[in-house]
C-alpha positions in Angstrom: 21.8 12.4 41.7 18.6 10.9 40.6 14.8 12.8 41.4 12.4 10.4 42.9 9.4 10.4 41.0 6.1 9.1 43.0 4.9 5.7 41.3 1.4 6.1 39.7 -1.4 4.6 41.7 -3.9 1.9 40.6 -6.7 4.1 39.6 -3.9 6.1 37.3 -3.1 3.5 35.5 -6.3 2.9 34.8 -7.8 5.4 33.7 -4.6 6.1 31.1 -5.0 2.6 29.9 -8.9 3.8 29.7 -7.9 6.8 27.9 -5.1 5.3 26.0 -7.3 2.6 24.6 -10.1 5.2 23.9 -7.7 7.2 21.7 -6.5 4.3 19.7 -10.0 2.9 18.9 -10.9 6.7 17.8 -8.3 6.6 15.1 -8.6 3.5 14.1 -12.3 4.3 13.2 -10.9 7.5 12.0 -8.3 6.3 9.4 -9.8 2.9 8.6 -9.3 3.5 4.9 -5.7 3.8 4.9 -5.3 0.9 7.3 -6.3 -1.9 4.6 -3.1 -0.8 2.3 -0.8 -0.6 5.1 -2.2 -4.5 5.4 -1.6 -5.2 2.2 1.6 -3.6 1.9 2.9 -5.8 5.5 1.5 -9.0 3.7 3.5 -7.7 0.5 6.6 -7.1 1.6 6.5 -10.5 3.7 5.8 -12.8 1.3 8.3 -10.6 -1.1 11.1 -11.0 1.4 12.4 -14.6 0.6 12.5 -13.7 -3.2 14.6 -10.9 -2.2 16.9 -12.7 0.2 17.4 -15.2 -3.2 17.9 -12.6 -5.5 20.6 -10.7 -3.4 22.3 -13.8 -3.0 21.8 -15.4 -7.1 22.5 -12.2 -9.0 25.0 -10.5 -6.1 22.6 -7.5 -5.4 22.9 -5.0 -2.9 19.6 -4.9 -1.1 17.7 -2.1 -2.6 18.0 -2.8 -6.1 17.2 -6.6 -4.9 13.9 -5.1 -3.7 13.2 -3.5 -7.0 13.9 -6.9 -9.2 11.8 -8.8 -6.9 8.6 -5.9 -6.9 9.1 -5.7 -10.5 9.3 -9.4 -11.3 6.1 -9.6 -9.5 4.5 -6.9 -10.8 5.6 -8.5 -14.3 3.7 -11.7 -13.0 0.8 -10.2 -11.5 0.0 -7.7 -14.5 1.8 -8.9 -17.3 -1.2 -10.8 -18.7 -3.8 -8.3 -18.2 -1.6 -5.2 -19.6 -2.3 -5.1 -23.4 -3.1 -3.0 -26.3 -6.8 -2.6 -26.8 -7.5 -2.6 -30.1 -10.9 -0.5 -29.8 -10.2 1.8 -27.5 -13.5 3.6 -28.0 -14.9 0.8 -26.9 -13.2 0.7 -23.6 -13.6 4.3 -22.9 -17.4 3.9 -23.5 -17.9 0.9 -20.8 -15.7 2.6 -18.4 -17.4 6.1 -18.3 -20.0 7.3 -20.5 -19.1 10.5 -20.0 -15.8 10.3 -21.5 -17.1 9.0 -24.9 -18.2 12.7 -25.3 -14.7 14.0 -24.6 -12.7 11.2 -26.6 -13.7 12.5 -30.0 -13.1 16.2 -29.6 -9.3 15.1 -28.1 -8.4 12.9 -30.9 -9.2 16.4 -33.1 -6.5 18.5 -31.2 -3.1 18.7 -33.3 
């Protein structure tokens, strides 16, 4: 036996829709910040995703562990040229907070 529910009118609808599309405009200016990484992360894992399809089939990987040659290999090609040792690291403490040039001596005395 199915209940007979009465059909929403017009004017309903409307002002749900209304309502609805008030809500999701407030939290979208709410949580704009964390929509930008959720952006990049789509764009990510969609340009990833034929790399992945090749390295599950070339090397014979399960899924998962095809997801984490192809984020590291990128990762490898993305930062590999800018991750070095800084021979001065003083120096690079110093431009990147001045504050921390204070601190950086008396933590190099700790044993």
């Amino acid at each position: 036996m199915q209940i007979q529910r009465p059909r929403w009118s017009s004017s309903t609808k409307l002002v749900v829709t209304l309502l609805l599309l008030a809500l999701g405009i407030y939290l979208l200016s709410r949580f704009k910040e964390a929509i930008g990484p959720f952006i990049i992360a789509l764009i990510l894992a969609y340009v990833i995703s034929p790399i992945v399809r090749w390295v599950e089939k070339r090397l014979k990987l399960q899924r998962v562990p095809a997801i984490l040659v192809a984020y590291l290999a990128t990762l490898a090609l993305l930062a590999g040229p800018d991750i070095g040792i800084d021979p001065h690291p003083d120096d690079a403490i110093q431009r990147a907070e001045p504050g921390y040039a204070a601190l950086y001596p008396r933590s190099r005395s700790r044993p």
